[in-house]
N, C-alpha and C positions, 0 to 999 in steps of 0.2 A: 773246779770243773765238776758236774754231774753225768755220771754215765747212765744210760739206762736201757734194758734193751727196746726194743720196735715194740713188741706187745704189751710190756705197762707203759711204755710211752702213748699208744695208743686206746690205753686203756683207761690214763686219764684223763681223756683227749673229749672218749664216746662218755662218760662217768657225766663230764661236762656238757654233752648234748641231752642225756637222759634225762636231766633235772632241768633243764634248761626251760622258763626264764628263770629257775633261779639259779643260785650259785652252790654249786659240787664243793665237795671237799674232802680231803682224806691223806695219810699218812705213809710216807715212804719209809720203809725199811731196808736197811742192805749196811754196809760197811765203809770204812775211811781207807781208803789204799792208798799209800805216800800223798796227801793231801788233797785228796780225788774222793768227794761223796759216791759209792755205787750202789743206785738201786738194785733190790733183789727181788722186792717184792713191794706192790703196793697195797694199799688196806684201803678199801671205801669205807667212806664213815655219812653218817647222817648230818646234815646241816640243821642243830637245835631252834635256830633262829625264826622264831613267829612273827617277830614284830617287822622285820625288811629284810627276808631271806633274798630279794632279787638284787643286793646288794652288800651283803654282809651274812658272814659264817660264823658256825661255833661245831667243835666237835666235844658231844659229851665227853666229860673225865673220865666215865665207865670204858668208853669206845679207845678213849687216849690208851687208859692204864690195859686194857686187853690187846692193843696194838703192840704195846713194850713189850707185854709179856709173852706173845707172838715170838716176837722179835728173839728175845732174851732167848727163848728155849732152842731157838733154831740158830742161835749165836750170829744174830745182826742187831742193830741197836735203830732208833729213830734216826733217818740221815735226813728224814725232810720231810716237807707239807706241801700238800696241792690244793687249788681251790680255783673257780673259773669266773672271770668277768663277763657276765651275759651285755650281750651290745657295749663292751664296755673295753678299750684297750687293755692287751697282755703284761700293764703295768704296775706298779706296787702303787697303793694309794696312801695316805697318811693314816687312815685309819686301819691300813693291814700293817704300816710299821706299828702304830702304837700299839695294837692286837700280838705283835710279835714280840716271844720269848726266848724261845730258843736258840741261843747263839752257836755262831757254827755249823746251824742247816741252812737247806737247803727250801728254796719255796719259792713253788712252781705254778705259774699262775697262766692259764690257756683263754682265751679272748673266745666268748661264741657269740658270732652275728647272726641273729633271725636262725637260732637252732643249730649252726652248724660251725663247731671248731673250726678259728682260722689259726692262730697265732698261740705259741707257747714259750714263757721266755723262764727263764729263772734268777734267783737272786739270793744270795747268800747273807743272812745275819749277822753282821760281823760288828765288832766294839767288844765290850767286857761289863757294862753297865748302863740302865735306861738311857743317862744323859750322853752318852758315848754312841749308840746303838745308832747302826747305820744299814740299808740295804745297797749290796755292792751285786753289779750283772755279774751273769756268771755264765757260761757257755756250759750248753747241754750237748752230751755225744750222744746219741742215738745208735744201739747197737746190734 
């Protein structure tokens, strides 16, 4: 499960209206609490992508490694990733598993139609290696 409160829930909700048509992206921070990812904080990052940002993300390494270090100093660790499907369902696509690394988070993907946030689902990393690596739903609490 991911908890999160009302305000970065909505915050990557408008993140993905703002950029919209392309697609938002950006980095959850917060903690593991008996097997329960909690946001504490979101981090908006830049979408590097020139070549089809209305369909594909990248957050620079610079943006990653200052988000940990965020994180680190304020004793939370990376619990996840966000990023928005403009006209495009709140779904994992094959090319955001094969994009996906990090196992054990959490990644949160918000549907915007014609500019305006409908849908936000999440989905958790789970397996132990490439050939394994699976996205599994995951229920979001809103707090």
């Amino acid at each position: 499960m991911l908890k999160i409160s009302n305000s970065d829930y909505a915050a990557i909700r408008k993140h993905g209206e703002d950029t919209y048509p392309h697609e938002c992206c950006g980095v959850l921070l917060g903690r593991m609490d008996d097997g329960t990812r909690v946001v504490r904080e979101t981090v908006r990052c830049g979408n590097t992508r020139d070549d089809s940002p209305h369909n594909r993300y990248n957050i620079a390494p610079q943006e990653l490694i200052a988000a940990q270090r965020k994180g680190r100093e304020q004793g939370m660790d990376i619990v996840g990733f966000y990023h928005s499907h403009p006209d495009h369902p709140a779904r994992w696509s094959t090319t955001d598993l094969n994009e996906a690394h990090w196992f054990a988070c959490s990644y949160v993907i918000t549907s915007v139609e014609a500019g305006i946030a409908s849908r936000t689902y999440s989905f958790v990393l789970a397996g132990n290696d490439e050939e394994s690596k699976r996205f599994e739903d995951e229920s979001i609490e809103v707090e």
